[in-house]
C-alpha positions in Angstrom: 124.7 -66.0 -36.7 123.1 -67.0 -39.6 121.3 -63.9 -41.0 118.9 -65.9 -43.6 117.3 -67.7 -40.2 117.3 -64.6 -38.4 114.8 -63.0 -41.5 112.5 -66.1 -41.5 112.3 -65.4 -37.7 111.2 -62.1 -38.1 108.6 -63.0 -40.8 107.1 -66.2 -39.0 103.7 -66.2 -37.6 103.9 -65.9 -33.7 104.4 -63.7 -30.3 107.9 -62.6 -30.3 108.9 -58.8 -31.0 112.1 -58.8 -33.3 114.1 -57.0 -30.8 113.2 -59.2 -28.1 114.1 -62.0 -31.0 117.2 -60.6 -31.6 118.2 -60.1 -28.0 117.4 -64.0 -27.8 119.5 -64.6 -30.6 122.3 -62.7 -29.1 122.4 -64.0 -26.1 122.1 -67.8 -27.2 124.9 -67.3 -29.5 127.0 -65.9 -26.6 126.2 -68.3 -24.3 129.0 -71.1 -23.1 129.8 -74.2 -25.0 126.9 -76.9 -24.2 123.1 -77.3 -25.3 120.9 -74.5 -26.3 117.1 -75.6 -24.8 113.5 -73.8 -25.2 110.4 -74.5 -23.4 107.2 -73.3 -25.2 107.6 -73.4 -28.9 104.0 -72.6 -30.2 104.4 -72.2 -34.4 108.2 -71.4 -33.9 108.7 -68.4 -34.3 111.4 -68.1 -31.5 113.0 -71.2 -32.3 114.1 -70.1 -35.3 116.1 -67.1 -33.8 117.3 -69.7 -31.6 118.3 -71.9 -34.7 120.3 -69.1 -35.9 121.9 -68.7 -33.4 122.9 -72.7 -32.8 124.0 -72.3 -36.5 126.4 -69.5 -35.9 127.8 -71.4 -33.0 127.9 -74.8 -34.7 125.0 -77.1 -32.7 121.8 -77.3 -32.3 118.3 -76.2 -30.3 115.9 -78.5 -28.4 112.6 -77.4 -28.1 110.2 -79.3 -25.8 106.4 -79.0 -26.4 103.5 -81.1 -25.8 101.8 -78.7 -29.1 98.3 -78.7 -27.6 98.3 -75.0 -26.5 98.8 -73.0 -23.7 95.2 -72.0 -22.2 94.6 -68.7 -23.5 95.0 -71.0 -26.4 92.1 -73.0 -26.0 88.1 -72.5 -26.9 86.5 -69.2 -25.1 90.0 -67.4 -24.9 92.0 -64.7 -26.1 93.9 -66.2 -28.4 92.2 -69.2 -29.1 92.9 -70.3 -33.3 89.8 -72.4 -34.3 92.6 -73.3 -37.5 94.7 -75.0 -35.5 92.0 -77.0 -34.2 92.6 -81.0 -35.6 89.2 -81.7 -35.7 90.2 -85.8 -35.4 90.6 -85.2 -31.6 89.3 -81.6 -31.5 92.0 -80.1 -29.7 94.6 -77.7 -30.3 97.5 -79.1 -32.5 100.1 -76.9 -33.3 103.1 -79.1 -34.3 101.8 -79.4 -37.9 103.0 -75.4 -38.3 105.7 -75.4 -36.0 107.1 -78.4 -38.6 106.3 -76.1 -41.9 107.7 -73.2 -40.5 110.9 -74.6 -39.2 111.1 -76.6 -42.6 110.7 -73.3 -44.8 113.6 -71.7 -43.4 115.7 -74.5 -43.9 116.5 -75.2 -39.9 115.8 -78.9 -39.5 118.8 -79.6 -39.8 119.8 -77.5 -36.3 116.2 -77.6 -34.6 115.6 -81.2 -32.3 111.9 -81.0 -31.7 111.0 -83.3 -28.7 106.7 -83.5 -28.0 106.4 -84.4 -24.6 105.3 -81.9 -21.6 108.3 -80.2 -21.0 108.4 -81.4 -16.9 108.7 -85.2 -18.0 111.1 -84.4 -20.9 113.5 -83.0 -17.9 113.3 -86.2 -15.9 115.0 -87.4 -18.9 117.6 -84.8 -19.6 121.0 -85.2 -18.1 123.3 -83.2 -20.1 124.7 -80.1 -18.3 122.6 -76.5 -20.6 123.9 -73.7 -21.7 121.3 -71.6 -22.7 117.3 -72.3 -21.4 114.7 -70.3 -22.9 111.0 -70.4 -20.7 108.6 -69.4 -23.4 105.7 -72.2 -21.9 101.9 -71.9 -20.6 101.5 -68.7 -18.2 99.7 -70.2 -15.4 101.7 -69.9 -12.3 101.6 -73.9 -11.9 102.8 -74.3 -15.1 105.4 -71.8 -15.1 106.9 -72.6 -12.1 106.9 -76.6 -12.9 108.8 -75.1 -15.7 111.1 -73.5 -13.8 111.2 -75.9 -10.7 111.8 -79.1 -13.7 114.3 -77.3 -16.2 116.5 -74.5 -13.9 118.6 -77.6 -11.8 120.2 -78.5 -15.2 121.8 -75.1 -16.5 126.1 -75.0 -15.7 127.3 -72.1 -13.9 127.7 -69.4 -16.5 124.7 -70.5 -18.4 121.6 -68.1 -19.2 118.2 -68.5 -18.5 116.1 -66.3 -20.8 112.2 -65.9 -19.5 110.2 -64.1 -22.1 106.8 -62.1 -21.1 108.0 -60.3 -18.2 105.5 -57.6 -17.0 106.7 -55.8 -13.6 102.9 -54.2 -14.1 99.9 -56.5 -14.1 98.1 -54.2 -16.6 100.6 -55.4 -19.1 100.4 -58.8 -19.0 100.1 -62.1 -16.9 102.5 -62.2 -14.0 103.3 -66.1 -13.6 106.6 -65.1 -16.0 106.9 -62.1 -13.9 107.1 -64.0 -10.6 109.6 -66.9 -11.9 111.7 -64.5 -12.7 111.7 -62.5 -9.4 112.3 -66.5 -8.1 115.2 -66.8 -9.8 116.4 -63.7 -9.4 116.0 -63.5 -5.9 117.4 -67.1 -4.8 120.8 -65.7 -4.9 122.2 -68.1 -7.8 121.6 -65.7 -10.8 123.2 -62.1 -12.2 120.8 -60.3 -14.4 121.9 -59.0 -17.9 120.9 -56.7 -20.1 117.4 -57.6 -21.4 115.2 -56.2 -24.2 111.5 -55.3 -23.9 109.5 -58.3 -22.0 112.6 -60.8 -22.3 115.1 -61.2 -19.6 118.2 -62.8 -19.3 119.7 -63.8 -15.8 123.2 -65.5 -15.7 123.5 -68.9 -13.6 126.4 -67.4 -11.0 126.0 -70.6 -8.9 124.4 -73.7 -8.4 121.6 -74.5 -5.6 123.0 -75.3 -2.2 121.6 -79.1 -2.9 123.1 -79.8 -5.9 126.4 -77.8 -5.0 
């Protein structure tokens, strides 16, 4: 992997633990031949562990987000970032950022930034992933449109990575929680080894519609 990426990951501004970044980077770099794909990029911290990793293996990550925050991004809540506020339209905007940091660590030439809400982008996608990385908005409508839009096109031996995972609701949100246990418990995925909130589940089969 390319170690120089992997430092401007761990430096960026964002909400990914370096060894939950790390075990991202691992396991996109070991995934099979084929696209690596993230959902939820915010300022990009993550996709730049995922850039390494495309580097190492020679290709590229798309990341898919619409850049207007997830809602405990927005006015009134948690995490809410009145500098990241364009005040033209006076919403969250946080493409400006994700561009300068991906640009500072030299990945644009690995990193495919698509804005679009990541359920109509996967209308559009046909190609077969290897790796998919759900990193979106946390609201269990969103997440699960995420999971319900992007999960039908990873192969058989692909990985599905879903990061903020809390088994106990007094550690965080549980809409990444529960598309996990989804996933899990359909039957068509192995779980691996995962690190801290991340985890990583193995596509062992396809869905009984689509087999």
């Amino acid at each position: 992997m390319d170690l120089d990426l992997l430092s401007a990951a761990a430096a960026a501004e964002g909400f990914m633990p370096e060894d939950e970044g790390m075990a991202l980077a691992r396991a996109a770099f070991g995934a099979p031949a084929g696209p690596l794909l993230e959902v939820g990029s915010w300022l990009g911290k993550s996709t730049l562990y995922l850039a390494a990793a495309a580097r190492g293996r020679g290709g590229k990550v798309v990341t898919v987000d619409h850049h207007r925050g997830s809602e405990e991004h927005q006015v009134g809540w948690e995490y809410h970032d009145p500098g990241l506020v364009d005040p033209a339209v006076g919403m969250i905007d946080t493409l400006p950022g994700f561009r300068r940091t991906i640009a500072a660590a030299g990945a644009e030439d690995v990193v495919v930034a698509v804005v679009a809400r990541a359920e109509e982008f996967a209308e559009l996608w046909a190609a077969p992933l290897a790796f998919l990385f759900l990193d979106g908005s946390h609201t269990d409508e969103s997440a699960q449109r995420d999971l319900a839009s992007w999960a039908p096109h990873l192969a058989v031996g692909g990985i599905l990575a879903i990061h903020d995972v809390f088994p106990d609701p007094a550690d965080g949100g549980q809409a990444p929680y529960r598309i996990y246990r989804k996933a899990l418990d359909s039957g068509e995925f192995t779980e691996l080894d995962g690190q801290g909130s991340l985890r990583l589940l193995r596509r062992d089969r396809l869905p009984a519609t689509a087999a």
